[in-house]
C-alpha positions as CSV (number, residue, x, y, z in Angstrom):
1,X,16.1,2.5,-13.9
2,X,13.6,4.5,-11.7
3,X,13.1,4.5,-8.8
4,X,9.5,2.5,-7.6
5,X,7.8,3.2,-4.4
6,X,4.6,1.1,-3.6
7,X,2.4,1.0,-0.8
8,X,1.6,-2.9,-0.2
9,X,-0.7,-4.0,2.4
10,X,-1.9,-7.9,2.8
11,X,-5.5,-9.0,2.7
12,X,-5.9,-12.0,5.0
13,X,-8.7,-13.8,2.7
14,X,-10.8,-13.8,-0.5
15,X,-13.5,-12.3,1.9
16,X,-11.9,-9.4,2.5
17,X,-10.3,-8.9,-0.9
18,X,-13.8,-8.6,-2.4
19,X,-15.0,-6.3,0.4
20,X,-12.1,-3.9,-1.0
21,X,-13.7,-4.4,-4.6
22,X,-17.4,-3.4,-3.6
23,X,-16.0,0.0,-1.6
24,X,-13.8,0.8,-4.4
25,X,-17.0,0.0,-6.6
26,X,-17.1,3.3,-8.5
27,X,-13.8,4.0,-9.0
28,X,-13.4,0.5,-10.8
29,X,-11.6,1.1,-14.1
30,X,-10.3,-3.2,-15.2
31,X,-9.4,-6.3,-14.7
32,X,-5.9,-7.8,-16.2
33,X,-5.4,-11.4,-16.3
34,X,-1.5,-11.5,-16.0
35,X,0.9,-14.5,-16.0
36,X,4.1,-13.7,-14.8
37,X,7.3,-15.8,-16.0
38,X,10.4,-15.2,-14.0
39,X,14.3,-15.6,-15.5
40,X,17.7,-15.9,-14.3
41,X,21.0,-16.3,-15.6
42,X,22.3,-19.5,-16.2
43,X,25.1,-19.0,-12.8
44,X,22.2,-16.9,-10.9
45,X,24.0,-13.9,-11.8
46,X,20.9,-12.0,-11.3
47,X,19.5,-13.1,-8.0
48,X,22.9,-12.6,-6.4
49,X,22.7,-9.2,-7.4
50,X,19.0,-9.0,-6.2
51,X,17.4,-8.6,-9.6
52,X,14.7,-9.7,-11.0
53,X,14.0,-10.5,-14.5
54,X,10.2,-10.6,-15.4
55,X,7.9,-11.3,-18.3
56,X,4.5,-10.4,-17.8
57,X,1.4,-11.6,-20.0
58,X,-1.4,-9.5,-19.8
59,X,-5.5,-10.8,-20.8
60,X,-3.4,-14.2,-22.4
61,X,-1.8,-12.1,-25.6
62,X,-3.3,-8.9,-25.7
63,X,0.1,-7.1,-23.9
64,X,3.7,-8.2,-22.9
65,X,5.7,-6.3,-21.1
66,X,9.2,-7.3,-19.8
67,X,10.8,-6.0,-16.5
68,X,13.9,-5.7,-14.4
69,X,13.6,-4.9,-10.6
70,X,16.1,-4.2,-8.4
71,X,16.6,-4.7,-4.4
72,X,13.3,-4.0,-3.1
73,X,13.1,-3.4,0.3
74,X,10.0,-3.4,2.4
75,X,9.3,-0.9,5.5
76,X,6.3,-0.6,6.9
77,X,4.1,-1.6,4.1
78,X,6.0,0.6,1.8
79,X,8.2,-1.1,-1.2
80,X,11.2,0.9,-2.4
81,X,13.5,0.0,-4.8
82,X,14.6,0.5,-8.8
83,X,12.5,-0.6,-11.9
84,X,12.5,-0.3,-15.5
85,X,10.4,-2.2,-18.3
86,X,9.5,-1.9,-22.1
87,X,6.9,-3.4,-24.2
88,X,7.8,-6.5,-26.2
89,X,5.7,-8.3,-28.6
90,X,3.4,-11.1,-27.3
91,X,3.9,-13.8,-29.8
92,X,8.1,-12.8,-29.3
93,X,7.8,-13.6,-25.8
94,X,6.2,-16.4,-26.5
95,X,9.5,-17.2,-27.3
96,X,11.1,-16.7,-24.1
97,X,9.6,-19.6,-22.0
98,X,10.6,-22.2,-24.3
99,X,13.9,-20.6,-25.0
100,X,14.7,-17.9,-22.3
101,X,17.8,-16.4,-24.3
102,X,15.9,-15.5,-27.2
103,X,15.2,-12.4,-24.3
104,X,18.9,-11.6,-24.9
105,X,18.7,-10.7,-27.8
106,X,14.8,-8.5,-28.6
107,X,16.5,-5.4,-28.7
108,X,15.8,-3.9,-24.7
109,X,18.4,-2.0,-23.7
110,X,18.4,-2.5,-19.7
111,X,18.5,-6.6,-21.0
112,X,21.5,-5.6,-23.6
113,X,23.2,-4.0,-20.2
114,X,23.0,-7.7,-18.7
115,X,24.9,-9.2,-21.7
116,X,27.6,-6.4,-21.9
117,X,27.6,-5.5,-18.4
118,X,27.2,-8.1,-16.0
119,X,28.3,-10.8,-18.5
120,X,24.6,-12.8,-18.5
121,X,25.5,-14.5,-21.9
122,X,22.5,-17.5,-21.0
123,X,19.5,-17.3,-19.6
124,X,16.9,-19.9,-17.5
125,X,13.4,-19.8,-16.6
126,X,12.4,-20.4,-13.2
127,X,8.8,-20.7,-13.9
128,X,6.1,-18.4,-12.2
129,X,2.3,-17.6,-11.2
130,X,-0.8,-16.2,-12.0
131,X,-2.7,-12.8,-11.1
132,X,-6.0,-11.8,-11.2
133,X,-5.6,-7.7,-10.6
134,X,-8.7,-5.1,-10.7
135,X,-7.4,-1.0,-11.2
136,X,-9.2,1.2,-9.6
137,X,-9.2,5.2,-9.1
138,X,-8.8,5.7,-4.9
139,X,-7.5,10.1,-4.0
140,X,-6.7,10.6,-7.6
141,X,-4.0,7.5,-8.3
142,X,-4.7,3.7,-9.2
143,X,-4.7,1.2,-6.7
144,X,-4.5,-2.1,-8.0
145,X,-6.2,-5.0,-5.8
146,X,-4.2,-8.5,-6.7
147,X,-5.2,-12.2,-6.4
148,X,-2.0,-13.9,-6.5
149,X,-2.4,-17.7,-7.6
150,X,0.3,-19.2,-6.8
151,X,0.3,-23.5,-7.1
152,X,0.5,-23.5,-3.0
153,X,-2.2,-21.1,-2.5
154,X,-3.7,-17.7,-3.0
155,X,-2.3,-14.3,-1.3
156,X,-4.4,-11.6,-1.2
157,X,-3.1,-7.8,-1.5
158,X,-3.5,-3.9,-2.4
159,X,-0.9,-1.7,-4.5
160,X,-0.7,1.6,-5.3
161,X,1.8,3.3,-6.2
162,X,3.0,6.6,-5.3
163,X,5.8,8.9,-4.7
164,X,4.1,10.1,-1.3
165,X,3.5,7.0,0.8
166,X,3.3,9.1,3.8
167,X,0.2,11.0,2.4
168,X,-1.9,7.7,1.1
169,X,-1.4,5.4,3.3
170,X,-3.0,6.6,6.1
171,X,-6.5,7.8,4.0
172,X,-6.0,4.0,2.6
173,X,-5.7,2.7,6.4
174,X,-8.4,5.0,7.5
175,X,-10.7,3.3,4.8
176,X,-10.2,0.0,5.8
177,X,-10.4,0.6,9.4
178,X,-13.5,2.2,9.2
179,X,-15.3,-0.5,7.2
180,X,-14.0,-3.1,9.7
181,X,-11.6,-4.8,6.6
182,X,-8.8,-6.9,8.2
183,X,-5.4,-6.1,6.4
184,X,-1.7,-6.3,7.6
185,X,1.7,-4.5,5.8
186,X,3.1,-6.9,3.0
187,X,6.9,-7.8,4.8
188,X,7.6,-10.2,1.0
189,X,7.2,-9.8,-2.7
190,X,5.5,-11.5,-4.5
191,X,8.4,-13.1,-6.3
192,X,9.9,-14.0,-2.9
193,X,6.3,-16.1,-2.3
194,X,7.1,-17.5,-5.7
195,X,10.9,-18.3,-4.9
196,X,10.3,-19.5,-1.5
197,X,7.4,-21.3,-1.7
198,X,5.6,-19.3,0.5
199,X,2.3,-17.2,1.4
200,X,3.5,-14.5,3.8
């Protein structure tokens, strides 16, 4: 796993997520239409270790990609914590929603390490959401501007990830302050929304 540091500030409204879109206008690279499936074991081995086990869809089939988080922590509207993900093939991970321990088994190393390490030997889904996220070019990195749909509501948000938080946040601040665009540090994941049944 590496280490992931994000900066994650909340966006009170669809309002002020789509003033973010129009100043970040020419820097606008895509948009990604991603489903997100979430999976445990079958004793919640992996959420009493703080991990998360994520399959993301991305534009329907076009890309999947299959990740493990671990114990992110939020300070400030900076996330920290450990990551590593792999490609997997769309139709293959298909697979996984209708049987989630066909994920066992595709050949990921970090997913192996659940079987042979932490003794996962079944897997469950727990469901999961849709996201609507534009990429765009802001001081040289991508910042990625989400509309999280979850079956509660909508959350609003900006992430961009970097390994110097202390150096991009405050230009990112500085931009929205000065164009008047309410915002406020991200204190949950996404996947805690999603667990929870929440929009903080």
């Amino acid at each position: 796993m590496w280490a992931q540091v994000e900066i994650k500030l909340r966006l009170p409204n669809k309002e002020a997520h789509d003033r973010v879109a129009h100043e970040l206008r020419s820097g606008f690279r895509e948009t990604h239409h991603q489903e997100n499936y979430f999976f445990d074991g079958k004793n919640g081995e992996l959420g009493k270790q703080r991990q998360v086990l994520r399959c993301r869809f991305y534009n329907h089939d076009k890309r999947a990609i299959v990740t493990l988080k671990g114990g992110q922590v939020i300070t400030d509207g900076v996330g920290r914590g450990s990551e590593v993900e792999d490609d997997v093939e769309p139709v293959a991970a298909r697979d996984f929603l209708t049987d989630p321990t066909k994920l066992l088994s595709v050949g990921l190393p970090f997913v192996e390490d659940l079987r042979t390490k932490q003794n996962v030997t079944e897997l469950v889904s727990l469901g999961g959401f849709k996201n609507v996220r534009s990429d765009f070019d802001f001081e040289g990195v991508k910042l990625e501007l989400d509309e999280t749909q979850f079956d509660w509501g909508t959350v609003y948000e900006i992430e961009v990830e970097t390994p110097e938080p202390e150096k991009l946040k405050p230009k990112l601040e500085l931009l929205l302050k000065s164009r008047d665009i309410p915002y406020a540090y991200n204190t949950t994941t996404k996947f805690a929304n999603f667990v929870n049944r929440t929009l903080k």
